[in-house]
Gaussian input, Z-matrix of N, CA and C with variables (Angstrom, degrees):
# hf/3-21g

backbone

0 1
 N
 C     1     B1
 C     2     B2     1     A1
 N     3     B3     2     A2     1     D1
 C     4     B4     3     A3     2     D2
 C     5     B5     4     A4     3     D3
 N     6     B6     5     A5     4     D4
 C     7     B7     6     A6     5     D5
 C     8     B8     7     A7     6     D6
 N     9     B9     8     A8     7     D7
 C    10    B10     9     A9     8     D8
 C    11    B11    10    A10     9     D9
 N    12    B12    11    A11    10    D10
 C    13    B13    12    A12    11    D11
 C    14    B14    13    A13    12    D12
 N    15    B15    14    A14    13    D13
 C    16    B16    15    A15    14    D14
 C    17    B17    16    A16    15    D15
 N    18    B18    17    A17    16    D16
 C    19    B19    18    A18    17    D17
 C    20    B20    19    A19    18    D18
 N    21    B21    20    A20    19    D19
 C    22    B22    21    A21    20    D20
 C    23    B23    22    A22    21    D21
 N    24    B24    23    A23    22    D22
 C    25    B25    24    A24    23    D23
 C    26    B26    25    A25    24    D24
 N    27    B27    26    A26    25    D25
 C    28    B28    27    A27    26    D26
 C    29    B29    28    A28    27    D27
 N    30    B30    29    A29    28    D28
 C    31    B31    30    A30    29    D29
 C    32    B32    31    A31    30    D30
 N    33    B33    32    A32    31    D31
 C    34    B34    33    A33    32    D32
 C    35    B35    34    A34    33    D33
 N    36    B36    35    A35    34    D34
 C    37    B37    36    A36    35    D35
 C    38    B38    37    A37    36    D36
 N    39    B39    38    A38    37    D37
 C    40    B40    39    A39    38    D38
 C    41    B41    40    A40    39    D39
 N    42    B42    41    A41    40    D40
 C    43    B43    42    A42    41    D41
 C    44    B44    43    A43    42    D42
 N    45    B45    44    A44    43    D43
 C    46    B46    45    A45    44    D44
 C    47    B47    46    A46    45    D45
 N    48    B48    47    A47    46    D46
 C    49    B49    48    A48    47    D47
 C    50    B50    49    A49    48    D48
 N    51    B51    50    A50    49    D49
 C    52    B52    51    A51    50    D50
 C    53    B53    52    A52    51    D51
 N    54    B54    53    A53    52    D52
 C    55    B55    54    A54    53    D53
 C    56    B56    55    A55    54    D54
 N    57    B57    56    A56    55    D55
 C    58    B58    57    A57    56    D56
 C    59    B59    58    A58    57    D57
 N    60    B60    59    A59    58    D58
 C    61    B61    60    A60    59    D59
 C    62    B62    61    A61    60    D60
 N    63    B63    62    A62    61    D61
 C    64    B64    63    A63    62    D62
 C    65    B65    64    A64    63    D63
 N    66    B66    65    A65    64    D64
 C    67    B67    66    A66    65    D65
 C    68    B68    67    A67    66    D66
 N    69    B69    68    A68    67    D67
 C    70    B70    69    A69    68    D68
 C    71    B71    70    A70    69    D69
 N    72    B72    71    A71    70    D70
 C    73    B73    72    A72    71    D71
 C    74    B74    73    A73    72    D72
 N    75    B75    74    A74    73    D73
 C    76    B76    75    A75    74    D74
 C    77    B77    76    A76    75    D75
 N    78    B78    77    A77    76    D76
 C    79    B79    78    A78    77    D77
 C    80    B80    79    A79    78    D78
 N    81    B81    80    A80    79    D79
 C    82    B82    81    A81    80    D80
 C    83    B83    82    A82    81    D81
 N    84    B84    83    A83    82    D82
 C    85    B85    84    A84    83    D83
 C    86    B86    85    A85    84    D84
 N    87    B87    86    A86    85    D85
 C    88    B88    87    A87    86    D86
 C    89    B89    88    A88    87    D87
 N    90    B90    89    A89    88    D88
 C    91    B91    90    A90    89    D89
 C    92    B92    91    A91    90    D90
 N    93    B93    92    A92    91    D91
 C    94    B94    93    A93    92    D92
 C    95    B95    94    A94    93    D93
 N    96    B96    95    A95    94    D94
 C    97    B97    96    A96    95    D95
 C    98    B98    97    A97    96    D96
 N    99    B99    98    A98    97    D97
 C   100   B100    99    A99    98    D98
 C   101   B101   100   A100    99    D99
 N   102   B102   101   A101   100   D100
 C   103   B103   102   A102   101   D101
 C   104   B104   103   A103   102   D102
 N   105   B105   104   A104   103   D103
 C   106   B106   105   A105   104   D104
 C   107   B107   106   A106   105   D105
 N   108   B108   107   A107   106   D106
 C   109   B109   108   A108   107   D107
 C   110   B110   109   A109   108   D108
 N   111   B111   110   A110   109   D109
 C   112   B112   111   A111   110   D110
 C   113   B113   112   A112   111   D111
 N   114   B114   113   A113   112   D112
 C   115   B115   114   A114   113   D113
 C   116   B116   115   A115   114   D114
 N   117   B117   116   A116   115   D115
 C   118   B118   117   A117   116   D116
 C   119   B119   118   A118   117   D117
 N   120   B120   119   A119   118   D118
 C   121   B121   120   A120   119   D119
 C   122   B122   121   A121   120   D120
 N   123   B123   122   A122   121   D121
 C   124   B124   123   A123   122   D122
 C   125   B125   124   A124   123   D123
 N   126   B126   125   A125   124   D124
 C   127   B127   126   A126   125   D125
 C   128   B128   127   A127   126   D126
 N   129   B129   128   A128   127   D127
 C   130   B130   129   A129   128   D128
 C   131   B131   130   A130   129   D129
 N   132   B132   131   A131   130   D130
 C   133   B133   132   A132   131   D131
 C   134   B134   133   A133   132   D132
 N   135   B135   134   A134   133   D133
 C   136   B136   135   A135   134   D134
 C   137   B137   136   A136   135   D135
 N   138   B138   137   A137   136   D136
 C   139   B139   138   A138   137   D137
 C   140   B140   139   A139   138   D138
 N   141   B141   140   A140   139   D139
 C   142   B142   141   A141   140   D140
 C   143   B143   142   A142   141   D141
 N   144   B144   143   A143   142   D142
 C   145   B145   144   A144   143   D143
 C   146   B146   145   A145   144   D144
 N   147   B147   146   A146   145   D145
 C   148   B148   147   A147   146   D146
 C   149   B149   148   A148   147   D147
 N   150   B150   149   A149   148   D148
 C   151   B151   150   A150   149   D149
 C   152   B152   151   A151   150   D150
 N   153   B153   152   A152   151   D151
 C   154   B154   153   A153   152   D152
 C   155   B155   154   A154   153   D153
 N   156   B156   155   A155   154   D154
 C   157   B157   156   A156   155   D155
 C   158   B158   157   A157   156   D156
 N   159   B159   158   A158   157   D157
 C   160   B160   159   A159   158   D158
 C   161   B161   160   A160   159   D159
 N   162   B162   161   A161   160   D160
 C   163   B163   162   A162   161   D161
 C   164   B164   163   A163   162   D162
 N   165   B165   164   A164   163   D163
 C   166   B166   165   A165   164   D164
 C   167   B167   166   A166   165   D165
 N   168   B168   167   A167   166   D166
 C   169   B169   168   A168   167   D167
 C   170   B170   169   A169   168   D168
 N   171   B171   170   A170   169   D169
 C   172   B172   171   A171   170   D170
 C   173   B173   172   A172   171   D171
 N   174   B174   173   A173   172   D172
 C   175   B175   174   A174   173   D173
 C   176   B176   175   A175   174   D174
 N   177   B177   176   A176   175   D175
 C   178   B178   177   A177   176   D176
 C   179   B179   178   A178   177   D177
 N   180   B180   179   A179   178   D178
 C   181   B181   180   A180   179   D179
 C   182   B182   181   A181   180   D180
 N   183   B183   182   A182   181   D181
 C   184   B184   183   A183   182   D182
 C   185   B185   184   A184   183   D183
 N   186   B186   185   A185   184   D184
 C   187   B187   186   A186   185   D185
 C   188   B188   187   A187   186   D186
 N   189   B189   188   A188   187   D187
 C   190   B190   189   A189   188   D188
 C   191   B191   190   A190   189   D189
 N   192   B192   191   A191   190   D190
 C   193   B193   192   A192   191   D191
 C   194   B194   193   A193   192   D192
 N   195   B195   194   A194   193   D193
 C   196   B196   195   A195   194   D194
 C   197   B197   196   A196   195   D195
 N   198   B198   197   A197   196   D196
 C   199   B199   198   A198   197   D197
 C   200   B200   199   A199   198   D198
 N   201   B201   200   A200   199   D199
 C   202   B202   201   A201   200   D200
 C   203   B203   202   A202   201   D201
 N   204   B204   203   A203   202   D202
 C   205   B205   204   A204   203   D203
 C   206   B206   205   A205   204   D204
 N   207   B207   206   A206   205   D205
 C   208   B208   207   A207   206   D206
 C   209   B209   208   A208   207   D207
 N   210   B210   209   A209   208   D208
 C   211   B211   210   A210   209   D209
 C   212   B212   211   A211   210   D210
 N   213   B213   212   A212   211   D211
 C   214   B214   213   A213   212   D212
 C   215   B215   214   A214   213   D213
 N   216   B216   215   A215   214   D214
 C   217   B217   216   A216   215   D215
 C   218   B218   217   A217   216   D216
 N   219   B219   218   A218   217   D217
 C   220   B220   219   A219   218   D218
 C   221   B221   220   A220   219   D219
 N   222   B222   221   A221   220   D220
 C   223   B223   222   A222   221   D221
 C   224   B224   223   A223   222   D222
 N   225   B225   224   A224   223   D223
 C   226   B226   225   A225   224   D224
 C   227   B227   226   A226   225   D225
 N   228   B228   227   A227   226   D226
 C   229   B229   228   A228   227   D227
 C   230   B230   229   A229   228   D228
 N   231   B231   230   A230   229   D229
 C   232   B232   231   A231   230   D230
 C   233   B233   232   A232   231   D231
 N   234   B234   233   A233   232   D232
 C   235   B235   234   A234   233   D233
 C   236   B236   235   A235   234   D234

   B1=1.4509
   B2=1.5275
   B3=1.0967
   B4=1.1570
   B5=1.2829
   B6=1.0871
   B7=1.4844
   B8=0.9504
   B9=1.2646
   B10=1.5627
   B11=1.6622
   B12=1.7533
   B13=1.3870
   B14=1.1539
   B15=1.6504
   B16=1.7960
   B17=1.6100
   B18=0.7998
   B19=1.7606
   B20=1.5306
   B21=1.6115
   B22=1.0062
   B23=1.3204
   B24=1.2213
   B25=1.7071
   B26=1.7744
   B27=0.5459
   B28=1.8912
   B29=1.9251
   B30=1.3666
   B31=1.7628
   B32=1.8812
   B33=1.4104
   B34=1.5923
   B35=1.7594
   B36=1.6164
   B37=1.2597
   B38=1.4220
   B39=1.3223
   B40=2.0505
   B41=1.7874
   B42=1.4128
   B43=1.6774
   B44=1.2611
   B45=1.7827
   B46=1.3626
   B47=1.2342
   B48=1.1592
   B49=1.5666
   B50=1.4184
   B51=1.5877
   B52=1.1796
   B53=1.6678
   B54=1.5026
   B55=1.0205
   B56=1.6577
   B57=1.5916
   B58=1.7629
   B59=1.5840
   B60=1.2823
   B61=1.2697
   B62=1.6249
   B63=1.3222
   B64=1.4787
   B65=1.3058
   B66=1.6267
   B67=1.7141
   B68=1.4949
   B69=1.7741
   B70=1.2927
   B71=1.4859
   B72=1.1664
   B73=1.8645
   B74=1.6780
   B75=1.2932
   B76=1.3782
   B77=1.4643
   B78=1.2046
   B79=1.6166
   B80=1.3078
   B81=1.7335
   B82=1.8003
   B83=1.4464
   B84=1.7224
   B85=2.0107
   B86=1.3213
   B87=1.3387
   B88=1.2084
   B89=1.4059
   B90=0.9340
   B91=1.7871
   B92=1.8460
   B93=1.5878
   B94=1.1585
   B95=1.4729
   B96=1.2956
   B97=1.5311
   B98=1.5899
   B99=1.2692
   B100=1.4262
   B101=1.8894
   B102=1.2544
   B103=1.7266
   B104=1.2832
   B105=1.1390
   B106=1.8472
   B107=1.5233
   B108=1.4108
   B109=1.8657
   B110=2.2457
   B111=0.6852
   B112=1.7702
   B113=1.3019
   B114=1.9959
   B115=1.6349
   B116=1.3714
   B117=1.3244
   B118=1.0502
   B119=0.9884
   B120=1.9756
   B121=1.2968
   B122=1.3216
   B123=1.8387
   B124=1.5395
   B125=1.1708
   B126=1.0479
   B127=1.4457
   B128=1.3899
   B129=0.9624
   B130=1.9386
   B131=1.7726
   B132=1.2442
   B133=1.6181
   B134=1.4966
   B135=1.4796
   B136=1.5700
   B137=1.7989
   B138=1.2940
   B139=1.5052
   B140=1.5651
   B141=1.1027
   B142=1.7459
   B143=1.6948
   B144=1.5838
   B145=1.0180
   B146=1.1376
   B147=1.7191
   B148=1.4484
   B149=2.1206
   B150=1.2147
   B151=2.1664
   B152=1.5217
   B153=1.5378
   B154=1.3966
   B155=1.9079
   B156=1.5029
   B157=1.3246
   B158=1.8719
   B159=1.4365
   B160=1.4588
   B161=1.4260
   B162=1.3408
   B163=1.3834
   B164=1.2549
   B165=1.7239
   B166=1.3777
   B167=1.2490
   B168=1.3417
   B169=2.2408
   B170=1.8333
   B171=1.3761
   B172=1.2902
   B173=2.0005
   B174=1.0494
   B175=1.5415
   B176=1.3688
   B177=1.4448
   B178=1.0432
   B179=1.3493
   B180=1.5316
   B181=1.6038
   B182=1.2445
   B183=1.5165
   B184=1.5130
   B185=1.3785
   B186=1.4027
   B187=2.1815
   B188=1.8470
   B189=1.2468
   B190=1.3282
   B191=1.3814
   B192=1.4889
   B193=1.2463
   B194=1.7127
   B195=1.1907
   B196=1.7943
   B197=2.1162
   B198=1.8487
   B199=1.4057
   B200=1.5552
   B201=1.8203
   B202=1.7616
   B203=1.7900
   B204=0.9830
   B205=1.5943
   B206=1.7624
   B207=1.6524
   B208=1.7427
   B209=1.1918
   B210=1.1463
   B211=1.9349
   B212=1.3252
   B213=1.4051
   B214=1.6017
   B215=1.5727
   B216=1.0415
   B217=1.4847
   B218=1.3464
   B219=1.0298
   B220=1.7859
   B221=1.7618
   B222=0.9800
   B223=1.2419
   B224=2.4075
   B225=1.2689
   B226=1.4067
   B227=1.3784
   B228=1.3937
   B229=1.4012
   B230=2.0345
   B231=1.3731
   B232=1.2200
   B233=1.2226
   B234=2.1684
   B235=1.8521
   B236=1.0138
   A1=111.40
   A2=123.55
   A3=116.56
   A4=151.63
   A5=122.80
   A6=149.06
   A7=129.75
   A8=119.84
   A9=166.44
   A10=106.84
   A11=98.68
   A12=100.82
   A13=143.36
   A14=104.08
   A15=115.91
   A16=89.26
   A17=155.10
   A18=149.39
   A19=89.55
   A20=125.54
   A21=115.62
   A22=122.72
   A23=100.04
   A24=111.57
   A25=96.08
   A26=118.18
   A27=110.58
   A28=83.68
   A29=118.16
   A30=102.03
   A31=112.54
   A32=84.91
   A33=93.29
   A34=120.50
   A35=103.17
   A36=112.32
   A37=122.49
   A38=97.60
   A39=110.90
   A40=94.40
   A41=108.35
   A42=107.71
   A43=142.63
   A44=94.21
   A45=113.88
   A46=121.30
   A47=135.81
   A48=136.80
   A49=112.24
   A50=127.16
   A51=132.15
   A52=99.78
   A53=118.78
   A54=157.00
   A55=102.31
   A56=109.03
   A57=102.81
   A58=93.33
   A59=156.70
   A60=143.60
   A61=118.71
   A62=118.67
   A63=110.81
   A64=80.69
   A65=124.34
   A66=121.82
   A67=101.22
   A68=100.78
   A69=103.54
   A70=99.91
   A71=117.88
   A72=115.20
   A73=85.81
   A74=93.41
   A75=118.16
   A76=124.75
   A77=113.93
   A78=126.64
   A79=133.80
   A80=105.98
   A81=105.00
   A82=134.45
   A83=93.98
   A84=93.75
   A85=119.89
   A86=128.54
   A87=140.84
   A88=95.42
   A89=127.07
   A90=110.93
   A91=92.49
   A92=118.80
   A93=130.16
   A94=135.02
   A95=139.64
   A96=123.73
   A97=92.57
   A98=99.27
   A99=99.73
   A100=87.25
   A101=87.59
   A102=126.97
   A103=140.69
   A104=110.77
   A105=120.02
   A106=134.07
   A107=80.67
   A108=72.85
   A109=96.64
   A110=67.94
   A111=58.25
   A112=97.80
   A113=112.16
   A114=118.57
   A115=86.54
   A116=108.43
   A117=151.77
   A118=124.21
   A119=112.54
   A120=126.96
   A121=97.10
   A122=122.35
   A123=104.33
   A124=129.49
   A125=113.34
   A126=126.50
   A127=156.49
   A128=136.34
   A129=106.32
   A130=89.34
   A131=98.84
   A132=116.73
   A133=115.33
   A134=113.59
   A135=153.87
   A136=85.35
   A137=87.03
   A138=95.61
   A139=112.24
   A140=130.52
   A141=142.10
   A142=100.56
   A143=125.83
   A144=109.70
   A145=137.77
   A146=97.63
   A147=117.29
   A148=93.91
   A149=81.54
   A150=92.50
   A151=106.26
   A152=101.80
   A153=125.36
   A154=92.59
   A155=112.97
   A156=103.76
   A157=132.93
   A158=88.97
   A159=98.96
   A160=109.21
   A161=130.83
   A162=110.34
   A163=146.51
   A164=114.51
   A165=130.64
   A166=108.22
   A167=124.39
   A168=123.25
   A169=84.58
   A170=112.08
   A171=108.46
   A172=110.31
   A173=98.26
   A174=101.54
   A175=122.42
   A176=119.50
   A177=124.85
   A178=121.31
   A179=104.86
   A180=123.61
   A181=137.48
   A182=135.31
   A183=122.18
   A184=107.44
   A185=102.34
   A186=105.10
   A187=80.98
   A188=112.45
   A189=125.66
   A190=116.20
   A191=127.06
   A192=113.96
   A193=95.88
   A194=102.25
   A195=122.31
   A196=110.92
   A197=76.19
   A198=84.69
   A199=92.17
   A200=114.56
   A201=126.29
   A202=72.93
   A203=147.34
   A204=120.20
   A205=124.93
   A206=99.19
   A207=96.06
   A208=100.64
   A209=118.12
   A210=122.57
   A211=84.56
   A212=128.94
   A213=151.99
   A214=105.95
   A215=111.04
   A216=107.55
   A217=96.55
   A218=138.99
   A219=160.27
   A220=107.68
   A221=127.77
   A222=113.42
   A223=107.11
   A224=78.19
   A225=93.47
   A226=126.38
   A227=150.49
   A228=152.40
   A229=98.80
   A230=118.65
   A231=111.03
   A232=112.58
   A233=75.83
   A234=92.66
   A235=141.20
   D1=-39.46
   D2=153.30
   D3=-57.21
   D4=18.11
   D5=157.22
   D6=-101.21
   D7=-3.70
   D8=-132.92
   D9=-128.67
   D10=-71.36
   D11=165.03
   D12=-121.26
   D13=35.78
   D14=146.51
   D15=-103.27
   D16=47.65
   D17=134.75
   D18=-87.52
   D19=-68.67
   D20=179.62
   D21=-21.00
   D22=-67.67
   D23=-165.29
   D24=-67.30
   D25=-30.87
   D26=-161.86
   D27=-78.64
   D28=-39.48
   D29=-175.06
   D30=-74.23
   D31=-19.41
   D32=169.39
   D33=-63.51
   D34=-39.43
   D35=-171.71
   D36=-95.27
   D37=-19.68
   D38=178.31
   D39=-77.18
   D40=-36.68
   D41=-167.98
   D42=-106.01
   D43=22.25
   D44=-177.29
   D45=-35.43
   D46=134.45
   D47=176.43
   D48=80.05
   D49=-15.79
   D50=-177.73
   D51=-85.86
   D52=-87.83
   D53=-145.51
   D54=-74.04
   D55=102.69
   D56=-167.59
   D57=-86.18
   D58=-24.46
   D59=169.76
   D60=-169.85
   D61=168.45
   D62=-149.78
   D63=-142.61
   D64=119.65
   D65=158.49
   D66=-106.02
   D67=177.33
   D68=172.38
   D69=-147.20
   D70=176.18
   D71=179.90
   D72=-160.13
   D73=-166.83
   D74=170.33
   D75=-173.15
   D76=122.03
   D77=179.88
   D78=-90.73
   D79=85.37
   D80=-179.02
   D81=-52.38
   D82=-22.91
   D83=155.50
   D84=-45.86
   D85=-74.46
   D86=-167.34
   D87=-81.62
   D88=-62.52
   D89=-173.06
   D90=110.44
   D91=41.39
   D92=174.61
   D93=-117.49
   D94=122.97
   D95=-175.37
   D96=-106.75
   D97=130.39
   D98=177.73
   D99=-115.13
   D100=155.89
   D101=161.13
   D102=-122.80
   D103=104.14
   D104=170.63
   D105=-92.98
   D106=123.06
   D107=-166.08
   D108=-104.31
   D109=144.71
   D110=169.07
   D111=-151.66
   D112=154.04
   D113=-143.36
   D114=-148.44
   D115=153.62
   D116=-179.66
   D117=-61.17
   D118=-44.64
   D119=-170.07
   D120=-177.85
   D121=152.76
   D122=177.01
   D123=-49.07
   D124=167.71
   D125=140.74
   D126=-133.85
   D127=-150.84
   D128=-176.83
   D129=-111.97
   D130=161.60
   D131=-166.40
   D132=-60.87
   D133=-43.30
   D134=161.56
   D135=-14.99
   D136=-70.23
   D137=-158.98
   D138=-47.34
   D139=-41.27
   D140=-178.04
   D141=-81.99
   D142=-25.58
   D143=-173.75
   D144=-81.84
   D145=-11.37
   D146=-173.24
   D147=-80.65
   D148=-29.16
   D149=-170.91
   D150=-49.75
   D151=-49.13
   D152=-154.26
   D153=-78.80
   D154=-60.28
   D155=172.27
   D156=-41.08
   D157=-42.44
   D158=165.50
   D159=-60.88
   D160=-76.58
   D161=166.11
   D162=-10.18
   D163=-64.59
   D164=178.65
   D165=-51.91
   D166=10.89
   D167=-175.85
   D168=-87.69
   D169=-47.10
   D170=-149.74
   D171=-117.33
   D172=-24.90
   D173=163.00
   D174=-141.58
   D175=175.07
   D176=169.82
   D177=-100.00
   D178=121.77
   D179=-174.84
   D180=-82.19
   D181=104.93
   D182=164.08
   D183=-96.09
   D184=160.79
   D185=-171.93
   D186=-124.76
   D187=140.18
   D188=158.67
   D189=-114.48
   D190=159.65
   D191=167.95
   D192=-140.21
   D193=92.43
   D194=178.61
   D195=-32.89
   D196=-64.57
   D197=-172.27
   D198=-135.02
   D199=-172.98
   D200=-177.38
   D201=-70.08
   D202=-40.53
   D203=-154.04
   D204=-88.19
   D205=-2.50
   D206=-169.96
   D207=-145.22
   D208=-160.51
   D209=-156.34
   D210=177.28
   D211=125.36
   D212=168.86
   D213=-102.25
   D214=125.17
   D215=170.73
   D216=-113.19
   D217=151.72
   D218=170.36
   D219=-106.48
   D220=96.05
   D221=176.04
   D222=-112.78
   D223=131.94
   D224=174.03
   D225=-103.29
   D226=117.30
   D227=-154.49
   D228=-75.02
   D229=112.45
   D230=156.39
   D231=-79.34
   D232=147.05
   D233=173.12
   D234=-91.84

């Protein structure tokens, strides 16, 4: 879980002024922590890619974009 929530904090800190709040959950069906970020106003891609790279060390990543206002990340634990 803690990898979990310094991602948080690092989308908090790359997206200051963008990004109005960041949840997280996790799903023991699937064996998934998803993340929602939802924003304020765009932003450039750069910004999620560096998030997502950080990620890809330790899980495997899908990025959704629900609606123009949020971005879902799906993260799965590699084995």
């Amino acid at each position: 879980m803690r990898d979990i929530e310094r991602v948080v904090e690092l989308v908090k800190k790359l997206g200051a002024g963008s990004v109005k709040y960041v949840k997280y959950s996790y799903s023991p069906a699937t064996d998934t922590h998803h993340v929602k970020i939802v924003l304020l106003r765009p932003v450039e891609w750069r910004l999620f890619s560096e998030v997502v790279k950080e990620l890809e060390r330790s899980y495997a990543v899908r990025v959704y974009a629900p609606h123009a206002n949020a971005i879902r990340l799906d993260l799965k634990k590699r084995s």
